[in-house]
C-alpha positions in Angstrom: 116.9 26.5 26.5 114.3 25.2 29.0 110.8 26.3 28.7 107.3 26.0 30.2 104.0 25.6 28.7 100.4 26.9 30.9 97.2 27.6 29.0 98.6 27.1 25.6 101.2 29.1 25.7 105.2 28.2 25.6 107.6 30.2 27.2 110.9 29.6 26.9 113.6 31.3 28.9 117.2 31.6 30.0 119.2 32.1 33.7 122.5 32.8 34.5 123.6 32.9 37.6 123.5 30.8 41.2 120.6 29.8 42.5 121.3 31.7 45.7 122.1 35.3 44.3 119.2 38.1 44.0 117.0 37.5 40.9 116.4 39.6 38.7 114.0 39.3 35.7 115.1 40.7 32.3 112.1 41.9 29.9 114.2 42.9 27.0 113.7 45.8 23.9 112.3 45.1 20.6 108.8 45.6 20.9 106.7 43.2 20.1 109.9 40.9 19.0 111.3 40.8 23.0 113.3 38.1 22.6 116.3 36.8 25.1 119.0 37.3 22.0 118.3 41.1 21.6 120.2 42.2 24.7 123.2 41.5 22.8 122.3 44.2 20.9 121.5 46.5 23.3 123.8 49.3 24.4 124.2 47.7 28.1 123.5 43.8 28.1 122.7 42.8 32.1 122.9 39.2 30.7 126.9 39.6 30.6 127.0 42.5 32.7 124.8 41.8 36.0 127.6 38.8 37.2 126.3 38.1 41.0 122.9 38.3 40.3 120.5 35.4 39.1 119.1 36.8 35.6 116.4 35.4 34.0 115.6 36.0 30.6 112.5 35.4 28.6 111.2 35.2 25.1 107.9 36.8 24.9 104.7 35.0 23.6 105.3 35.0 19.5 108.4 36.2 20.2 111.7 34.1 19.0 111.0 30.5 20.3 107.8 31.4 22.4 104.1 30.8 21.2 100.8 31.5 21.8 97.6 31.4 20.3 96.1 35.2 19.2 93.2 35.4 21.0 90.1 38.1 21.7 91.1 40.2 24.7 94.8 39.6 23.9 96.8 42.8 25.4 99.4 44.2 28.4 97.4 41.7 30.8 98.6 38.5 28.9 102.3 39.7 28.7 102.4 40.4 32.2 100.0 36.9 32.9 103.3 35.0 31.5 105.9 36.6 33.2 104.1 36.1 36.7 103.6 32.0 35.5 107.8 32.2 34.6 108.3 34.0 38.5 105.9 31.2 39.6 107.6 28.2 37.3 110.5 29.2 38.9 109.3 29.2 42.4 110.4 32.8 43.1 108.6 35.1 45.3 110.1 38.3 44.4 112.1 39.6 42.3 113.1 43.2 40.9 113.1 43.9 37.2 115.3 45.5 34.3 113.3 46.4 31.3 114.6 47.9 28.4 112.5 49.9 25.5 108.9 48.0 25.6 110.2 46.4 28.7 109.3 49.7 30.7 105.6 49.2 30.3 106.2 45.7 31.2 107.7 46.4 34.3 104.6 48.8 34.8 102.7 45.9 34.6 103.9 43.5 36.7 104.1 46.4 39.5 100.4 46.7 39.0 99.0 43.1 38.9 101.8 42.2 41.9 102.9 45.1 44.0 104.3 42.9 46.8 106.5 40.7 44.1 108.7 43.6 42.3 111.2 45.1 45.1 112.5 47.6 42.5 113.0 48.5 38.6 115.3 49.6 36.3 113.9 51.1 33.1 115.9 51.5 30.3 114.6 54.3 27.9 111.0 52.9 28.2 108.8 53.8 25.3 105.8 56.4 25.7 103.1 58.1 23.8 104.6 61.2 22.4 103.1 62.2 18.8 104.2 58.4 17.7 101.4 55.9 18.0 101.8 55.5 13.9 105.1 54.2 14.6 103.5 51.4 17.2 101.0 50.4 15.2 103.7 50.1 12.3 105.5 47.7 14.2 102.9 46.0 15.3 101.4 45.4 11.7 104.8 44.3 10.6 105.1 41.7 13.4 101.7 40.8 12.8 102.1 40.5 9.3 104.8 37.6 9.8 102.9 35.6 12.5 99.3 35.8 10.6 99.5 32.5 8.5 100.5 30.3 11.3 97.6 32.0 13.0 94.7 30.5 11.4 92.3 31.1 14.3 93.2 35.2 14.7 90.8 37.4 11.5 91.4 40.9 10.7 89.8 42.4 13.7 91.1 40.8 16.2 94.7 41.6 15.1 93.4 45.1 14.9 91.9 44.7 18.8 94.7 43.0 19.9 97.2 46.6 18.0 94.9 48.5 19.7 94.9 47.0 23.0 98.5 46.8 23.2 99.2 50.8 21.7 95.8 52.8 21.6 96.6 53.8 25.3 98.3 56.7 26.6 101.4 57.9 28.5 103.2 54.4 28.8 100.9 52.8 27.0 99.5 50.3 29.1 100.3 52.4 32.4 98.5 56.4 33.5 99.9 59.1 35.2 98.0 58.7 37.9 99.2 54.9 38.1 102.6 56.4 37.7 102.4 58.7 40.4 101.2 56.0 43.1 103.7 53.9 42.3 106.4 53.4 45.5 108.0 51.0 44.2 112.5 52.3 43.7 112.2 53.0 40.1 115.9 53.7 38.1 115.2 55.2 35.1 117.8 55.7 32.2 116.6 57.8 29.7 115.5 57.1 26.3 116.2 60.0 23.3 114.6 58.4 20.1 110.7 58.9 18.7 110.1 55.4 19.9 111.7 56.1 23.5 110.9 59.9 24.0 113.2 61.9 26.5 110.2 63.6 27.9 108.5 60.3 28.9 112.0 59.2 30.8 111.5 62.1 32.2 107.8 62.5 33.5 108.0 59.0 35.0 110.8 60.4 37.5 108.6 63.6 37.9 105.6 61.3 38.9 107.0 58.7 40.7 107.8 59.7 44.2 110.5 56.6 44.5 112.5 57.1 41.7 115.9 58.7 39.6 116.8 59.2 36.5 120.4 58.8 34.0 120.9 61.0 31.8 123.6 60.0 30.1 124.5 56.2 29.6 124.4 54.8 26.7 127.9 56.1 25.1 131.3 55.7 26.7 132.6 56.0 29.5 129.0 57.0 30.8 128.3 53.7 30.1 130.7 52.0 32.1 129.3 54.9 35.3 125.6 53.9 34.5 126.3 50.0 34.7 127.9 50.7 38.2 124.8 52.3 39.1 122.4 50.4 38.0 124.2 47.5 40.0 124.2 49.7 42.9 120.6 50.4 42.4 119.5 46.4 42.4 122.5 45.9 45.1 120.4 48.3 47.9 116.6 47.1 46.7 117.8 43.3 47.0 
């Protein structure tokens, strides 16, 4: 897969599609393992299923074949710092966004640092703080865990800044309800129903947000085959 490397850090990524159809960047579940391969285990996959639309996947940093160095200050800003370098790489001005699990916050961010660049969302139960940081910060020590002896230059506190930075927030983590609720941007949000993806956070974006809709029911069949019309209906009218 072709990659790009700015400041130290390797991304690698994926496209399918024509040059010439509307792109659409793919941030995918698995918290802080987001790598291009687990869409195919996701209950919709918009790699296979988004045919006509340029999708661009990524890896993020530490994630599958991407790297980084762990650095103080290391947080949402850096995620959202390489997937505004891959848009850049790639020479695209705009773009709209389908994030899945972790990938809502993501998409959060990127509508933050560069308003004028994301034409529209698609959230896929996005994770939120609902009586679950432990479960974060279990993940995160796991991943951590299995990246700290290639990581030489990273001690015990800043692993624990960098946990902290990423899931010591609160509502969407790296994203308020104010943020949320100032936010024009078409959002489509399909709505999560686990601890890690709370219903109630699916659910308060689409209260905040004055540009956005949520799905209910999508991830079992035949809603599924329904939600993946409308999600392509969604990106079709915000292209």
């Amino acid at each position: 897969m072709p990659s790009f490397t700015r400041d130290g850090v390797t991304i690698e990524y994926r496209i399918a599609g024509a040059p010439d159809e509307p792109p659409v960047l793919l941030i995918s579940p698995g918290g802080m393992n987001s790598t291009i391969e687990r869409w195919s285990n996701a209950p919709w996959d918009p790699i296979e299923g988004l045919t006509g639309f340029r999708r661009i996947a990524m890896d993020q940093r530490n994630a599958g074949r991407s790297t980084a160095p762990i650095r103080p200050g290391d947080g949402w800003a850096s995620y959202t710092a390489d997937q505004i370098a891959l848009l850049d790489h790639l020479e695209i001005d705009a773009v709209q966004v389908v994030g899945m699990c972790i990938g809502g916050p993501y998409a959060f961010g990127l509508i933050k640092a560069a308003p004028s660049r994301i034409k529209s969302a698609v959230l896929l139960q996005p994770i939120g703080l609902e009586d679950n940081r432990h479960l974060f910060f279990d993940l995160f020590d796991e991943w951590s865990r299995g990246l700290a002896p290639s990581h030489p230059e990273a001690d015990d506190d800043t692993w624990r800044a960098f946990r902290d930075a990423m899931f010591g927030g609160d509502f969407l983590f790296n994203t308020t309800r104010e943020e949320v609720a100032a936010c024009t941007t078409p959002l489509l949000v399909m709505m999560g129903n686990d601890p890690y993806h709370p219903p109630t956070t699916s659910r308060e974006i689409v209260k905040l947000a004055p540009n956005a809709q949520l799905v209910e029911r999508w991830r079992e069949e035949p809603d599924r085959q329904v939600a993946a019309t409308t999600i392509r209906d969604f990106l079709a009218s915000n292209a």
